[in-house]
Backbone bond lengths (Angstrom), bond angles and torsions (degrees), N, CA, C in turn:
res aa  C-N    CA-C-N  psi(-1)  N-CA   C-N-CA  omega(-1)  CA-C   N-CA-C  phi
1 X - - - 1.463 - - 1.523 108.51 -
2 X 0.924 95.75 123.03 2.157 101.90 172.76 1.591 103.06 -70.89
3 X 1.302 106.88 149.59 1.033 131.94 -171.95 1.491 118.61 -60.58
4 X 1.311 100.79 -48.70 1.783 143.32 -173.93 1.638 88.45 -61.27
5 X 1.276 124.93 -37.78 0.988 122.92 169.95 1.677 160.06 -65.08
6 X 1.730 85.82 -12.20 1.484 124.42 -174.53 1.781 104.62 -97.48
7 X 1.383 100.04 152.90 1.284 140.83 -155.14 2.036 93.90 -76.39
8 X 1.703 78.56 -42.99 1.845 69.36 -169.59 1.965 81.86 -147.37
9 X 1.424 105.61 173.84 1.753 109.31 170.77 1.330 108.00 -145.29
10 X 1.372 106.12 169.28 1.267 108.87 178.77 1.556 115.26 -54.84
11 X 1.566 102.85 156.23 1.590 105.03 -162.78 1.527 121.48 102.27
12 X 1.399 85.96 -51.76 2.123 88.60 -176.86 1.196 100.71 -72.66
13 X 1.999 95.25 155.83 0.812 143.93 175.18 1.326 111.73 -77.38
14 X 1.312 112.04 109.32 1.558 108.50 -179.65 1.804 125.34 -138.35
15 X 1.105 122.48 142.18 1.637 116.81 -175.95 1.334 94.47 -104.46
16 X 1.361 115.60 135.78 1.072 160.63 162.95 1.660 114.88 -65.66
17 X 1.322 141.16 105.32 1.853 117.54 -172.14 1.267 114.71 -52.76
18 X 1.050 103.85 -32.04 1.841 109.61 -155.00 1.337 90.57 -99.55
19 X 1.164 133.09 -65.68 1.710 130.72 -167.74 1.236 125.65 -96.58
20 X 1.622 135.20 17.65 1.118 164.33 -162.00 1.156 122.44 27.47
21 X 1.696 161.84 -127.73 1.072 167.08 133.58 1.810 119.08 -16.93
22 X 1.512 105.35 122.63 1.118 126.22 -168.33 1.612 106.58 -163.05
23 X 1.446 91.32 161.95 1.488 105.76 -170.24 1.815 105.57 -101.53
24 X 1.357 132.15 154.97 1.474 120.83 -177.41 1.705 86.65 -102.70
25 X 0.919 129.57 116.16 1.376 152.36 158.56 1.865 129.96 -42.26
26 X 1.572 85.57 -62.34 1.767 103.38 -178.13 1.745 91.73 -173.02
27 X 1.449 84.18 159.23 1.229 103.26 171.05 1.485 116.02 -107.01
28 X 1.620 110.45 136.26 1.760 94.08 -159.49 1.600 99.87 -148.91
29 X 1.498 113.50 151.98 1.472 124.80 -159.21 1.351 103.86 -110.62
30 X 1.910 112.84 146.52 1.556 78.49 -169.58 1.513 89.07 -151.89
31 X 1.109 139.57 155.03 1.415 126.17 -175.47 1.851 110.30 -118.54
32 X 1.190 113.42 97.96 1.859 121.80 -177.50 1.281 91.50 -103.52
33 X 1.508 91.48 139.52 1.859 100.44 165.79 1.635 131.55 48.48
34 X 1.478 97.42 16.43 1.167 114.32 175.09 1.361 114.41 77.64
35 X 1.217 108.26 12.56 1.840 117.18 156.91 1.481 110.23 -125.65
36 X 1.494 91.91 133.19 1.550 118.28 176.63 1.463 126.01 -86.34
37 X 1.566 112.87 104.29 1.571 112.68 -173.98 1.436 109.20 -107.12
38 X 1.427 125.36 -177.33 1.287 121.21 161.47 1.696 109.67 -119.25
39 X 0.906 121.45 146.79 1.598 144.14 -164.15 1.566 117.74 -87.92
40 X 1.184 143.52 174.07 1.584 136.69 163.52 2.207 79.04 -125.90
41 X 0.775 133.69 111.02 1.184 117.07 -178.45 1.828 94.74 -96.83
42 X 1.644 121.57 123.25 1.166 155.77 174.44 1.436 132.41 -84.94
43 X 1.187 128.97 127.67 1.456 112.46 -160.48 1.400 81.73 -140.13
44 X 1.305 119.79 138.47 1.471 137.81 -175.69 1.589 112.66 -164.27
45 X 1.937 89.32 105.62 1.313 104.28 -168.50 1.563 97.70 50.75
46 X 1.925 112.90 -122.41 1.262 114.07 -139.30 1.544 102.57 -121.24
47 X 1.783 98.88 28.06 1.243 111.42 171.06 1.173 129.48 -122.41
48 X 1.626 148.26 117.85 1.354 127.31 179.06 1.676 106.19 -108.43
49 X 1.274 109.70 140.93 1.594 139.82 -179.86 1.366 110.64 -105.57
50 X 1.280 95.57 115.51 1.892 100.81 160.44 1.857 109.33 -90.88
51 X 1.237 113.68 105.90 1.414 124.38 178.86 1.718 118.43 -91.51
52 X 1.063 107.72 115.12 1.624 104.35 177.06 1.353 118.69 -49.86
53 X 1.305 129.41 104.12 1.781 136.91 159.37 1.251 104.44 -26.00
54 X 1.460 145.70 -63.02 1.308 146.21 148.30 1.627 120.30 -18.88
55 X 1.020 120.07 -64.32 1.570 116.66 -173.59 1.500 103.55 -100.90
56 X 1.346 141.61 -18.39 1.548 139.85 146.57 1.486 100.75 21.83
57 X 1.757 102.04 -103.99 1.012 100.19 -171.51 1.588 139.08 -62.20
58 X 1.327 113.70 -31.34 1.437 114.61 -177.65 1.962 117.53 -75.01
59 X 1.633 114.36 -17.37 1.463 92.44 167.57 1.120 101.30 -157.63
60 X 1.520 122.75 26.65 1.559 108.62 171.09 1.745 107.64 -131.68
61 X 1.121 117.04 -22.08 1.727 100.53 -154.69 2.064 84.97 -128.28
62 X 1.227 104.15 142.95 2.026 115.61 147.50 1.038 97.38 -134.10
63 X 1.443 104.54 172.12 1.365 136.45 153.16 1.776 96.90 -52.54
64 X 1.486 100.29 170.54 1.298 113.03 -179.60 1.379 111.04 -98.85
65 X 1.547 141.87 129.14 1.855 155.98 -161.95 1.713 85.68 -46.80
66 X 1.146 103.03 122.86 1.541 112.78 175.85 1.754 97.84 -77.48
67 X 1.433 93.81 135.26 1.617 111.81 -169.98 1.320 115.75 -47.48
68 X 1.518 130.71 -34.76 1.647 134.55 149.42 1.318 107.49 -26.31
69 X 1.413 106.03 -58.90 1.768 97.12 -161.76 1.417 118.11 -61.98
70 X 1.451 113.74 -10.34 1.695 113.86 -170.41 1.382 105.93 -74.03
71 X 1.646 131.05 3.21 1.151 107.89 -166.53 1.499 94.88 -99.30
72 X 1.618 118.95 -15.14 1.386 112.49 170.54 1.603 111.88 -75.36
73 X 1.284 111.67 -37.50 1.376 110.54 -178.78 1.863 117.02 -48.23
74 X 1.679 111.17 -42.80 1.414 126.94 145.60 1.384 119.17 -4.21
75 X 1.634 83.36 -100.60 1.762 96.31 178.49 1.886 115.70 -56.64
76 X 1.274 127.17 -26.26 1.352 118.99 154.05 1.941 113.32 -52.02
77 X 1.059 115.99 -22.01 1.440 105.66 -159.97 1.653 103.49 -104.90
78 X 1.369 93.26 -32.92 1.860 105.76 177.39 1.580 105.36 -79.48
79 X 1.360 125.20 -2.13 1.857 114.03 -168.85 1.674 91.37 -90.74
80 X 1.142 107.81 173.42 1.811 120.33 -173.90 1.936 84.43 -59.52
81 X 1.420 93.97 159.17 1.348 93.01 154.04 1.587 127.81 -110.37
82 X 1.092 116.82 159.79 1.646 122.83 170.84 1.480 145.45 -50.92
83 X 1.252 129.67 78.64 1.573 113.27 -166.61 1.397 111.69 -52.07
84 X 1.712 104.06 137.77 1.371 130.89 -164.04 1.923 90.29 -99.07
85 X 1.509 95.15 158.62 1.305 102.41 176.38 1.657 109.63 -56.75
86 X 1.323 113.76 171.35 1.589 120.03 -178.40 1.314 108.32 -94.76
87 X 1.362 109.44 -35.62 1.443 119.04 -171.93 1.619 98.66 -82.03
88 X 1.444 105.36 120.89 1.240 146.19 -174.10 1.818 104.92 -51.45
89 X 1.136 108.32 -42.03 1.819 113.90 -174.33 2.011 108.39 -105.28
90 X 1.310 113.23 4.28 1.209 126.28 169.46 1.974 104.58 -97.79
91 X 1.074 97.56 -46.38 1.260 104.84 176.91 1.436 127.27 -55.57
92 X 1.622 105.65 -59.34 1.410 126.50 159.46 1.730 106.10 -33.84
93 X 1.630 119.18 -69.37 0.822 106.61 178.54 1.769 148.07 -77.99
94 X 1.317 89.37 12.56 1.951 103.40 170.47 1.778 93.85 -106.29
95 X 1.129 125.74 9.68 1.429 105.51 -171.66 1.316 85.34 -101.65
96 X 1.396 126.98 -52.89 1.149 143.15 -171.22 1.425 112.89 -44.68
97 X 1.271 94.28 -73.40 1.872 103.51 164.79 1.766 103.98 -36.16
98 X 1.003 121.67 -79.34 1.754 137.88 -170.19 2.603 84.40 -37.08
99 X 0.869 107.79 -55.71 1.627 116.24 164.14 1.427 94.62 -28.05
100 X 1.226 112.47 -84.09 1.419 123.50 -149.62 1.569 107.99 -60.36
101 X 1.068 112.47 -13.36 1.691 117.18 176.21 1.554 115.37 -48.89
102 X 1.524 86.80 -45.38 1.667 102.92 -173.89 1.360 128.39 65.13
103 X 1.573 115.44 10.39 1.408 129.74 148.28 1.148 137.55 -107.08
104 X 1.697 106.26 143.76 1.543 104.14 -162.70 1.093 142.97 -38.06
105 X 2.193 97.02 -28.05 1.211 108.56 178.75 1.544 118.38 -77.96
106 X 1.468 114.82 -12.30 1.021 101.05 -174.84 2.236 107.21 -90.59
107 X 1.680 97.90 -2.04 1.495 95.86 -179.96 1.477 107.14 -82.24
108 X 1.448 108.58 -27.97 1.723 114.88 175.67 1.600 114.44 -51.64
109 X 1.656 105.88 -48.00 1.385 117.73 174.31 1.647 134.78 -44.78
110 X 1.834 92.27 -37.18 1.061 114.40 172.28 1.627 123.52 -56.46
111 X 1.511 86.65 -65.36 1.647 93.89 -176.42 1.125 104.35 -84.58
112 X 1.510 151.19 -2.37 1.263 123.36 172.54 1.879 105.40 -96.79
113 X 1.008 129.43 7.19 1.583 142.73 177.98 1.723 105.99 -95.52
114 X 1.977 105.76 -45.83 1.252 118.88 162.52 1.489 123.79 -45.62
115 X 1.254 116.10 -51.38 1.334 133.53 -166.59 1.428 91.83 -92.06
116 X 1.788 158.02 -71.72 1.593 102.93 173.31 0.947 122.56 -59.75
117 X 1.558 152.58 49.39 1.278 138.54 162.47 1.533 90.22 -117.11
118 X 1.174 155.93 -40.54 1.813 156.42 157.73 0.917 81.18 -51.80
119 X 1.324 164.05 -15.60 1.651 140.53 -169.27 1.393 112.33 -102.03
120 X 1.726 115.84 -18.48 1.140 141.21 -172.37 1.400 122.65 -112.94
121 X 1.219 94.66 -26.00 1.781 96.83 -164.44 1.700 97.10 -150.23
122 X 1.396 118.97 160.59 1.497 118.90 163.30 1.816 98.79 -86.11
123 X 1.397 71.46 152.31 1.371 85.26 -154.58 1.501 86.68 -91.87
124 X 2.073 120.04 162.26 1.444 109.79 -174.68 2.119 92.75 -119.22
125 X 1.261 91.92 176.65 1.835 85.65 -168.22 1.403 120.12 -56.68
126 X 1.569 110.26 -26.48 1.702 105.31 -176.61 1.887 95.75 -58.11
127 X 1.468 99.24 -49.41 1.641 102.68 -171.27 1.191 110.19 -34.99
128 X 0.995 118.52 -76.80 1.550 134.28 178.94 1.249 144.62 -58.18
129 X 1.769 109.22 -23.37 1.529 111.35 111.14 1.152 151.81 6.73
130 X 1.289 108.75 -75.24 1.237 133.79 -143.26 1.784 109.93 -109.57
131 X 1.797 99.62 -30.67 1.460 102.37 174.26 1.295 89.53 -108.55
132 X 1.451 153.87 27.18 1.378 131.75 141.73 1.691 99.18 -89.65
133 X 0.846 124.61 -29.55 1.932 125.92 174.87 1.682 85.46 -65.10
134 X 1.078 120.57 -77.41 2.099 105.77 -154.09 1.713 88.56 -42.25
135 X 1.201 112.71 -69.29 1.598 131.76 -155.10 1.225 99.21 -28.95
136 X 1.416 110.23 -58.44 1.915 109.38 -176.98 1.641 109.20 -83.11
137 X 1.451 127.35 -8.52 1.335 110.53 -179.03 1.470 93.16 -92.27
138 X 1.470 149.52 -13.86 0.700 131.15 171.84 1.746 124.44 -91.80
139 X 1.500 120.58 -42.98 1.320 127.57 146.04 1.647 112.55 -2.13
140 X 1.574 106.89 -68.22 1.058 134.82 -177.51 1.577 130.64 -30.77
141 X 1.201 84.20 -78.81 1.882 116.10 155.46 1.540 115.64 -49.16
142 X 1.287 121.08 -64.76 1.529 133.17 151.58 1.705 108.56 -23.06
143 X 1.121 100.59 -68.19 1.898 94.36 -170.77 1.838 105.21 -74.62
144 X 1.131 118.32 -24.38 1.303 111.92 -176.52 1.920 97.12 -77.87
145 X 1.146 127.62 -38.09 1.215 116.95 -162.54 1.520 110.73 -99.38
146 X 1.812 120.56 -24.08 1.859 113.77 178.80 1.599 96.50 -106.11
147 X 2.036 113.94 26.80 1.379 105.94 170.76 1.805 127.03 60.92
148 X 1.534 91.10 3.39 1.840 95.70 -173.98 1.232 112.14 -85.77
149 X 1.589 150.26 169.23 1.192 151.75 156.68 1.655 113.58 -66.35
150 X 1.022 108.66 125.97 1.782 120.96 -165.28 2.034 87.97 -38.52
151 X 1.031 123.20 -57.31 1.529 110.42 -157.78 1.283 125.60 -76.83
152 X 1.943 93.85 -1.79 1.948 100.86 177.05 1.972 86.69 -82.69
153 X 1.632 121.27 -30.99 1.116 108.96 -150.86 1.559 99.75 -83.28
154 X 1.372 101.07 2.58 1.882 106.31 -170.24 1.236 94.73 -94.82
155 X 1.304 137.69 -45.85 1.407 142.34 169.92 1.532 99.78 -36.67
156 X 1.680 111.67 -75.95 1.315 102.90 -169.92 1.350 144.14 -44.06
157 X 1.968 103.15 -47.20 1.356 120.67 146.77 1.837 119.84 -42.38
158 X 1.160 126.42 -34.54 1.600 107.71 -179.92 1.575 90.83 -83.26
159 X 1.298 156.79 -36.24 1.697 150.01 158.03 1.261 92.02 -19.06
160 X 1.360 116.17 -77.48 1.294 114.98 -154.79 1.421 134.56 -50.29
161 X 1.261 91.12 -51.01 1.576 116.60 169.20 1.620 109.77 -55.64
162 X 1.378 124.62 -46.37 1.558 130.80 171.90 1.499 114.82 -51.80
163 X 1.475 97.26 -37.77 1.830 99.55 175.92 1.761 98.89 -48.62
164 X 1.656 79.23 -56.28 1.925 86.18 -149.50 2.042 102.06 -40.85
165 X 1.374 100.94 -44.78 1.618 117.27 -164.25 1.830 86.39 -63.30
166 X 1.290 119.83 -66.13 1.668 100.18 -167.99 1.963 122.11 -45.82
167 X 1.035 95.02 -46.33 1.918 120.69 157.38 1.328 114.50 -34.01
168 X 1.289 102.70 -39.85 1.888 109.62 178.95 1.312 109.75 -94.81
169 X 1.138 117.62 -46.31 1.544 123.60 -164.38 1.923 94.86 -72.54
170 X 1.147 118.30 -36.95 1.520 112.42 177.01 1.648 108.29 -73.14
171 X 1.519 113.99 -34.71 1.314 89.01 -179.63 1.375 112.72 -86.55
172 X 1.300 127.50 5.01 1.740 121.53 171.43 1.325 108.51 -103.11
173 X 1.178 126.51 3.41 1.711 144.49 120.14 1.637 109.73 -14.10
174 X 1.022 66.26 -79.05 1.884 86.25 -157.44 1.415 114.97 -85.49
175 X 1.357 120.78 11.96 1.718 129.86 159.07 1.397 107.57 -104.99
């Protein structure tokens, strides 16, 4: 396979769904089960991934949210957030789904819908789970792409989120 031909090459910068931001390392051949594929081989932090060249693009690897887009990701994180269902296994499963999107915007959605519900309610372990996974897969992405140290970008993210909560708390004010 030519190089010229690939989705992404060594060097790039790439997020991972499940384990977020990583570098593509080498490209590497590998023979399972008596079929021979070729790999994007991935190194993230203190993990390396052999990723199928074949399925790459459709459910494991992007490019990283080009730094423009964070200012929408922002205003997604600063607007009121959404009450989530009550029922505990309805919930689980729209968060999950909203997961499976595999875009940022839909990880912003998460934790800022997550976070008024800890503001409202104790939160139970899937909850909390689930918005410490967005929180750091997005953190993540954030410091690799506006160049900041994860805890200036954690600072910024709890701002944001406070907007959204003052925004809410005034408009349930005023009904």
């Amino acid at each position: 396979m030519l190089e010229q031909d690939l989705a992404f090459h060594v060097g790039d910068q790439v997020i991972h769904w499940a384990y977020g931001p990583g570098v593509i390392i080498q490209l590497d051949e590998k023979a399972l089960f008596g079929n021979t594929s070729q790999y994007y081989v991935v190194k993230l932090r203190d993990l390396t991934l052999w990723v199928p060249i074949s399925q790459s693009r459709q459910c494991c690897l992007r490019f990283p949210t080009p730094a423009k887009d964070f200012q929408k990701l922002f205003r997604i994180l600063a607007e009121p957030g959404e009450l989530l269902s009550s029922d505990r296994y309805e919930r689980k499963a729209f968060l999950t789904e909203r997961f499976k999107e595999r875009s940022l915007e839909s990880i912003c959605l998460v934790i800022r819908d997550l976070t008024l519900r800890k503001r409202m309610k104790k939160m139970n372990d899937d909850d909390s789970t689930i918005l410490e996974r967005a929180r750091n897969f997005l953190l993540n992405e954030w410091s690799l792409v506006l160049s900041v140290p994860v805890h200036q970008a954690e600072l910024e993210l709890k701002g944001l989120l406070d907007r959204g909560d003052t925004f809410d708390n005034r408009r349930l004010s005023l009904t």
